[in-house]
N, C-alpha and C positions, 0 to 999 in steps of 0.2 A: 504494500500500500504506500501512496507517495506520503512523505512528512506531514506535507502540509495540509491534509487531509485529517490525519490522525485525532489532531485536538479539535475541530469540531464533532467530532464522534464520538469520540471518548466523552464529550462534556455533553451531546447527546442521550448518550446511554447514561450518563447519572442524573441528568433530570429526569429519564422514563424510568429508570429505579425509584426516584425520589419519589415519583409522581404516583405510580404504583402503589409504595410502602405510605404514601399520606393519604390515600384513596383508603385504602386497607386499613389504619388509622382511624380514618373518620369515618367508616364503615363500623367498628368497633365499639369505638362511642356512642354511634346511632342505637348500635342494638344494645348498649348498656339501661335498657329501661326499665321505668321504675314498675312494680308489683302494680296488680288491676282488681279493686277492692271491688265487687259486684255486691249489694245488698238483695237479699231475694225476696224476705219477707223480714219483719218483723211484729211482734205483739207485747206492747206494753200493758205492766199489768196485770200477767196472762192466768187464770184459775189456779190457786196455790202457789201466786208469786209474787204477790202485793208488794207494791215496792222494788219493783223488778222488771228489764227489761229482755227478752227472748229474742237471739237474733238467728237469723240465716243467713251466712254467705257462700259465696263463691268468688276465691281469690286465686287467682293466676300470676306464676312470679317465673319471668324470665329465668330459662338455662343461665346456667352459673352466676344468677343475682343473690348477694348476701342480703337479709335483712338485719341491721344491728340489735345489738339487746334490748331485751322490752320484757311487759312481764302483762297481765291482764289480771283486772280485780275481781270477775269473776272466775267460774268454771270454765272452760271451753272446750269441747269434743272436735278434732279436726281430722276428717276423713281423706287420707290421699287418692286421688281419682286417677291420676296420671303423672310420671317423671318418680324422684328419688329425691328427698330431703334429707341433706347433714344437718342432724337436730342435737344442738349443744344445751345442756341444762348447765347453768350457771350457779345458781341456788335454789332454798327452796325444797317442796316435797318433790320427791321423783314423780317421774312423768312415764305413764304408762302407754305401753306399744300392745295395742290387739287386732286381731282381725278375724273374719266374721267364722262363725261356725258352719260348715259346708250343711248339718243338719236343721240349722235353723235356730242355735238354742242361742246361750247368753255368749258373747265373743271370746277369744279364749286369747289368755296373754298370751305375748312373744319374748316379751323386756320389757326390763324398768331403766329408766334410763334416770341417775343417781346424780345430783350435785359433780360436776366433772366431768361428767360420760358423755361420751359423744355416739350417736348412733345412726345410721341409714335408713330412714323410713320407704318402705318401698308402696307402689300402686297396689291399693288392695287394703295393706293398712292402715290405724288411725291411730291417734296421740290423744288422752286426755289429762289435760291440763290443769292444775289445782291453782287455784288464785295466787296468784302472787308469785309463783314460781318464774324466777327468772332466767331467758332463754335465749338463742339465737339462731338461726337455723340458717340455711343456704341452697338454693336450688342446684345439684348437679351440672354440669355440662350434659347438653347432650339432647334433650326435649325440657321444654315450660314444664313445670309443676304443677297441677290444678291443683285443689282441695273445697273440700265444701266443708265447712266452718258453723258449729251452732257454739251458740254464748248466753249463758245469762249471768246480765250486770247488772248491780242496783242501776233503776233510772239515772240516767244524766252521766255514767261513768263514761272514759273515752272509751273505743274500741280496742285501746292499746296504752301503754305508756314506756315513755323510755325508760331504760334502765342508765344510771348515772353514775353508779357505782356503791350509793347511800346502800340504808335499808330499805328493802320494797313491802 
């Protein structure tokens, strides 16, 4: 190849690398999005729960999205429908791992997943959740995570709260 050729090719090919790897980049970022809180139903109120509100959701949280630590004041039962959660319990009572009984009866554990423990909740499985219990989870690479989500919190509590480090 002549000389004089050389350096505009060469400086060529590192902007089509560059350009590539900042495409690639911001393609990265786009899909860094946040969790899709869906509310389905709720009932405040609801017979034997005076002072108390009953939720339904359905939350989808991006392949390899972290949610940071949080903790809920109520109960919460959360059913994984599709993908694989890294479920850290932080503090707190354990958080139990069950799934359904193929004959129909009451769920049958898998795990307790203990202050410390980290666990893989897979499709199929569900987490229930003791109030207060402080957690953090993260959706695998690889497919979204669904779950469908019931809660009951005294009226007015948030859905969530951060965890800060304090007592929860």
């Amino acid at each position: 190849m002549r000389p004089h050729l050389r350096r505009p090719l060469l400086l060529l090919a590192v902007l089509a690398v560059g350009a590539v790897g900042g495409a690639t980049a911001t393609a990265a970022l786009v899909r860094a999005e946040a969790p899709v809180r869906e509310l389905l139903a709720q009932d405040v109120n609801p017979r034997g729960a005076k002072g108390r509100t009953l939720y339904l959701q359905r939350v989808t949280i991006p392949a390899g999205t972290p949610l940071a630590a949080h903790f809920h004041q109520g109960t919460q039962i959360a059913a994984i429908e599709q993908g694989r959660l890294r479920y850290h319990v932080i503090q707190g009572k354990p958080v139990r791992v069950v799934r359904p009984d193929p004959a129909g009866g009451a769920p049958t554990l898998v795990r307790l997943i203990k202050p410390g423990e980290t666990y893989v909740v897979k499709a199929g499985q569900s987490v229930v959740e003791p109030a207060g219990t402080v957690h953090n989870v993260k959706a695998m690479p690889g497919d979204d995570v669904v779950i469908h989500v019931a809660s009951l919190f005294t009226n007015g509590a948030p859905l969530s709260d951060p965890y800060t480090g304090g007592a929860s």
